[in-house]
C-alpha positions in Angstrom: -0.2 51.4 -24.0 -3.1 48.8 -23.4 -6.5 50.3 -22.0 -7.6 46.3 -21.5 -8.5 45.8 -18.4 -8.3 42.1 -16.9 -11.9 41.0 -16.5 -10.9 38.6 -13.4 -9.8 41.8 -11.6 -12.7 43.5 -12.4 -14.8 41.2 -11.3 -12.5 40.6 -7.7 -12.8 44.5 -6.9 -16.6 44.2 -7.6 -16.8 41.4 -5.4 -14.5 42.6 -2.7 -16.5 45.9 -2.2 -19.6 44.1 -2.1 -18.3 42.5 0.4 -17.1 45.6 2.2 -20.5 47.3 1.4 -22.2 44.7 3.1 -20.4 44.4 5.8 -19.7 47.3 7.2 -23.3 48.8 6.7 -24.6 45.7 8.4 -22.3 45.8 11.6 -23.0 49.5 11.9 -26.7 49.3 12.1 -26.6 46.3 14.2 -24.6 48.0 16.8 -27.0 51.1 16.6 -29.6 48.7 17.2 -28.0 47.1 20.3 -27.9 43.7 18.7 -26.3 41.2 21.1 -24.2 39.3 18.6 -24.0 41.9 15.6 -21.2 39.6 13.8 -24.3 37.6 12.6 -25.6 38.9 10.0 -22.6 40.5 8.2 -20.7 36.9 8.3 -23.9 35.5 6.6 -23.9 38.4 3.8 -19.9 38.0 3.6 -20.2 34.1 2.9 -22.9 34.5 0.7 -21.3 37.3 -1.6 -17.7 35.4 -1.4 -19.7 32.0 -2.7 -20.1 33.3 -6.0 -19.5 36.7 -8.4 -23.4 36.3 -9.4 -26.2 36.7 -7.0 -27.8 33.8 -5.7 -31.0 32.8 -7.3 -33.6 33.4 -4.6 -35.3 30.0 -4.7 -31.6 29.3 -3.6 -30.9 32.1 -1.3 -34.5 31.5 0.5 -33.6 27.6 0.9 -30.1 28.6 2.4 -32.1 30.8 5.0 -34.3 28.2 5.9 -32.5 25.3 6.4 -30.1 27.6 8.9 -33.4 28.6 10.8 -34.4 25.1 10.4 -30.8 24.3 11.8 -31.2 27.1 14.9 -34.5 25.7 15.7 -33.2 22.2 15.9 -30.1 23.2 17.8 -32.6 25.0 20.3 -35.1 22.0 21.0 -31.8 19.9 21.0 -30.3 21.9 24.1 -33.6 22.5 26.0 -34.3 18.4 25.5 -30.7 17.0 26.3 -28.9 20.0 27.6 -27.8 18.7 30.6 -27.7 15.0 29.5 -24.3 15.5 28.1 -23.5 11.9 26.6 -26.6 11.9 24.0 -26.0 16.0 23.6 -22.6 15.5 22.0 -23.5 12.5 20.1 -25.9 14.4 18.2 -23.5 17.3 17.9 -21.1 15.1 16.4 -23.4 13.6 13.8 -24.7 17.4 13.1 -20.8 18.1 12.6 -19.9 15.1 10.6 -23.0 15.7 8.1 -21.7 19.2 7.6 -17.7 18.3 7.4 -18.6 15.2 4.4 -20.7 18.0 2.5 -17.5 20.2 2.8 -15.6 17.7 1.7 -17.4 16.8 -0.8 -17.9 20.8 -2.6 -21.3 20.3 -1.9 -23.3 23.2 0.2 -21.3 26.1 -0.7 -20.8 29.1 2.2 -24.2 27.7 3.7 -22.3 24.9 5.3 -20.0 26.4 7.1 -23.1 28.6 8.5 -25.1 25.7 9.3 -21.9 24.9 11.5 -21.5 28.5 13.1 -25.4 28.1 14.3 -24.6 24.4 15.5 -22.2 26.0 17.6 -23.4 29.2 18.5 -26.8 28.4 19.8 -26.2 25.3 21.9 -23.1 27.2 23.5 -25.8 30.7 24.2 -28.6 27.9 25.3 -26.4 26.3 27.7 -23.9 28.8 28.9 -26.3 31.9 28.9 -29.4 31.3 30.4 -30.6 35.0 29.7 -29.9 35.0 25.7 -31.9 31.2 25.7 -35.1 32.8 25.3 -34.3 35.2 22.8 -32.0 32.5 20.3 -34.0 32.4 17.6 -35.0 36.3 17.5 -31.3 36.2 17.3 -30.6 33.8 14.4 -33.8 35.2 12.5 -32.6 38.3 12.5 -28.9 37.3 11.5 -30.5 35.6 8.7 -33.0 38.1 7.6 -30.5 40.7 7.7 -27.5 38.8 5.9 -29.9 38.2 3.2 -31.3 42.0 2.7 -27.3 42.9 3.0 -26.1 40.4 -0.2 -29.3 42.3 -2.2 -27.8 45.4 -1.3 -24.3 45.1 -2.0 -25.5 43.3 -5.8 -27.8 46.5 -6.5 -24.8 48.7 -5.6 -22.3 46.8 -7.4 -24.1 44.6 -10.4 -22.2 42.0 -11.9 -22.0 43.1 -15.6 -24.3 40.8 -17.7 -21.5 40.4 -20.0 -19.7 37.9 -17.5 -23.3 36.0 -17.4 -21.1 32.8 -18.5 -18.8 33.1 -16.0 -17.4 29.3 -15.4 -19.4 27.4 -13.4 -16.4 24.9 -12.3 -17.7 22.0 -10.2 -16.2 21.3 -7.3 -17.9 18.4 -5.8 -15.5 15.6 -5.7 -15.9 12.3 -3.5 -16.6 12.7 0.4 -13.2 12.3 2.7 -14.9 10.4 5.3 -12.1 9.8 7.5 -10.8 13.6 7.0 -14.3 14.9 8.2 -14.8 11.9 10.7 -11.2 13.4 12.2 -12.7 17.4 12.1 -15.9 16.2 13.8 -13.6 15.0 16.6 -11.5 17.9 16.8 -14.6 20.5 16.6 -16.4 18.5 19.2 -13.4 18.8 21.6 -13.5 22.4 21.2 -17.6 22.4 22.2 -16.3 20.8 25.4 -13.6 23.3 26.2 -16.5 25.8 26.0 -18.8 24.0 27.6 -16.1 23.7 30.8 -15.5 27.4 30.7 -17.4 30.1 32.4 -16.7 32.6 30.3 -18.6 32.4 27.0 -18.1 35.6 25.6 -14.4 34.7 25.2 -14.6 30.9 24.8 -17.4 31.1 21.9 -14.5 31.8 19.8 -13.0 28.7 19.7 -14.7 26.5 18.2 -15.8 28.9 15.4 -12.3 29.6 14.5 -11.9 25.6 14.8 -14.3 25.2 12.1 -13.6 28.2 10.3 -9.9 26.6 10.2 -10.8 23.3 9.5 -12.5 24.0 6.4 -9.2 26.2 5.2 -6.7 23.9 5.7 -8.6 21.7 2.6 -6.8 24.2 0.2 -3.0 24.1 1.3 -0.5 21.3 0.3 2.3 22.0 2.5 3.3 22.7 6.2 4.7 26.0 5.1 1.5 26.9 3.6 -0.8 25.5 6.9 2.0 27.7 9.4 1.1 30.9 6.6 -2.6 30.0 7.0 -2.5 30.1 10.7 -0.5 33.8 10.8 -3.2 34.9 8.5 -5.6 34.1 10.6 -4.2 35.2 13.9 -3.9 38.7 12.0 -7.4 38.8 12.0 -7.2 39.1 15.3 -4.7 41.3 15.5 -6.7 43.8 13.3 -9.9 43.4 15.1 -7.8 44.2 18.5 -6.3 47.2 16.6 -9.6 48.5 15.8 -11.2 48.3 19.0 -8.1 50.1 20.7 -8.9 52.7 18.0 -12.4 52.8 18.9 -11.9 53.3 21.8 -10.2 56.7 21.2 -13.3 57.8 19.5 -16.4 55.7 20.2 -18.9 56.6 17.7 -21.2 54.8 14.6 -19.1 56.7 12.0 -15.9 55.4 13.8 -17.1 51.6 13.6 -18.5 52.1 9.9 -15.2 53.3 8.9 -13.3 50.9 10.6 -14.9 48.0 9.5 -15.1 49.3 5.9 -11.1 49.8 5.6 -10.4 46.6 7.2 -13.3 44.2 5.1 -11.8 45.9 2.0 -8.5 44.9 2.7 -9.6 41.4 4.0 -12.6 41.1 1.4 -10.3 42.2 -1.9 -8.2 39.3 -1.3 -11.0 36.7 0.0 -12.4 37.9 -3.0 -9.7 37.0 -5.5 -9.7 33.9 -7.8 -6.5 32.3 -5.9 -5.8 29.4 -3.2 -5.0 31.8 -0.3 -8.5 33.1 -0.8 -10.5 31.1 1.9 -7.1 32.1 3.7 -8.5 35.6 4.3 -12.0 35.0 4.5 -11.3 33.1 7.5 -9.4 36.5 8.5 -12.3 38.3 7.8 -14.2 36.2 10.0 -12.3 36.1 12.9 -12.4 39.8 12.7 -15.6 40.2 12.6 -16.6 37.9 15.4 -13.9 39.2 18.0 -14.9 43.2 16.8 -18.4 42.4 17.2 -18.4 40.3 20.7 -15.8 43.7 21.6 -18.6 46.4 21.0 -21.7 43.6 21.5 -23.8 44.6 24.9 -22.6 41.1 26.2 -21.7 41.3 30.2 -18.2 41.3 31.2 -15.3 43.8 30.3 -14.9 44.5 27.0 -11.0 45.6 27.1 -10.2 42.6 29.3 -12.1 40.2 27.5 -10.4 41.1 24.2 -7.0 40.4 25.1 -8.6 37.1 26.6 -10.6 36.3 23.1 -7.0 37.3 21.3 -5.4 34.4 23.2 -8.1 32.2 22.9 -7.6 32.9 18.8 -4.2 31.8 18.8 -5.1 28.7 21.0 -7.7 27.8 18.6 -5.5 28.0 15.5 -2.3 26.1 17.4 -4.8 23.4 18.6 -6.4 23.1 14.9 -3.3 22.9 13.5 -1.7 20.6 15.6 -4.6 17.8 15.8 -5.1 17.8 12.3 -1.1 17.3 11.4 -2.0 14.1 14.0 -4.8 12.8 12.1 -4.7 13.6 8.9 -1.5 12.3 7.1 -2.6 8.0 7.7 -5.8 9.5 5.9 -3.9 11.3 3.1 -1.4 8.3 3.0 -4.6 6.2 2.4 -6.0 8.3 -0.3 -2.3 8.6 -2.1 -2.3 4.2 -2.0 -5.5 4.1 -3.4 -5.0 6.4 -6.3 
């Protein structure tokens, strides 16, 4: 009998309950201390521990946090100045969203992209849509920030990466920009930003375009419509979890109740986000979709929590039907294109 044990797994189950680690201590204290989107700083410390098996330098790590404040701070003189002067207001979005989609495309970034695009969307929609939260924005993002960062730390003391693995393969990814592709996700994205920005209900219709993007970025990694339809179901179980675990919360509301919920869900969805395999963005979006509808369920933001939910689940499944179907519209003339040039 073999006693070898596969140094890929290994390192996945050390990744996966860093991940878990940091998540679930970083949701629970942010709902002890009433934070009004406590989603935020876990989904930082989940990106950044799901971007790579080492830690990130922190030359690195404190460049990734400041070009997101840099990004929130931006997105907040960006609304105040042209907030209700929608024409130059999107135009900008839509560059902000096209500069972030060719970096994706291109493997350049890493996780910090697709958090540049979660502020991009997140602030103008709580500057617009929520007059009360405007004001306190960038406490908000800082402390997302801050707090994802401390939470990555964390999870690496707990769970070192073995400095045997230091030459772990650093495969690059970068490849040529898809300008068409992220010309086409800059239009859908922006669409979504209008949908919300027609809605009155922001706790609920904040979720669409984050799952749009969220999405968007996945669908890079599958090759077949089979494989898009699996993404999507993947996804929409997110939501499914994260409705399961509220009902369940509700049974018996307490810290130790969220900590443990969270945990046995982001180690089911973080072991398999945290695997080497093409399905693994699959459930990191999962992951994500969780956390944001969980959070916005037990967040202090007005309106019903129970009947929001079932609204956000909906608005979930929209998201991912709308993604899905727009990009099977304007993506194939761009893959065709690509496949004649090669």
């Amino acid at each position: 009998m073999s006693i070898d044990r596969n140094p890929a797994i290994e390192q996945q189950k050390r990744k996966g309950l860093r991940v878990a680690l940091a998540v679930s201590v970083g949701f629970t204290l942010a709902v002890y201390a009433g934070a009004v989107v406590p989603f935020l700083g876990p989904l930082f410390a989940a990106q950044f521990l799901l971007g790579s098996s080492r830690p990130m330098p922190f030359g690195k790590t404190v460049g990734a946090a400041i070009v997101i404040l840099i990004t929130g701070i931006a997105m907040m003189v960006l609304t105040s100045l042209l907030g209700d002067r929608p024409v130059p207001f999107l135009m900008i979005l839509g560059l902000t969203y096209f500069a972030c989609f060719v970096a994706q495309s291109a493997g350049k970034g890493g996780p910090a992209v697709f958090l540049v695009l979660v502020v991009t969307i997140i602030v103008p929609l709580l500057g617009i849509l929520n007059k009360e939260l405007a004001n306190s924005i960038l406490s908000i993002l800082v402390s997302g920030v801050l707090s994802g960062t401390v939470l990555m730390w964390l999870a690496y003391a707990v769970f070192p990466e073995p400095f045997s693995l230091n030459a772990e393969a650093i495969s690059s990814n970068e490849r040529p920009p898809a300008l068409l592709r992220a010309l086409a996700n800059t239009g859908i994205l922006l669409a979504s930003i209008v949908i919300c920005l027609t809605s009155e209900n922001l706790t609920a219709a904040a979720v669409i375009p984050i799952t749009v993007a969220s999405l968007l970025g996945q669908l890079d990694a599958v090759a077949s419509a089979r494989a898009a339809i699996g993404l999507v179901l993947v996804n929409l179980f997110g939501g499914v979890l994260a409705s399961v675990a509220y009902a369940a919360l509700t049974l018996r509301p307490s810290l130790l109740s969220i900590f443990i919920i969270v945990l046995v869900i982001a180690l089911v969805l973080g072991g398999r986000a945290a695997a080497r395999s093409t399905d693994a963005p699959v459930f990191a979006g999962a992951l994500t979709i969780f956390l944001i509808l969980f959070g916005l369920g037990v967040s202090p933001l007005p309106g019903s929590a129970a009947e929001s939910f079932a609204t956000r689940i909906v608005y979930v499944g929209a998201a991912l039907i709308y993604t899905l179907l727009l990009s099977t519209l304007l993506w194939p003339r761009i893959t065709s294109t690509k496949r004649l040039s090669a």
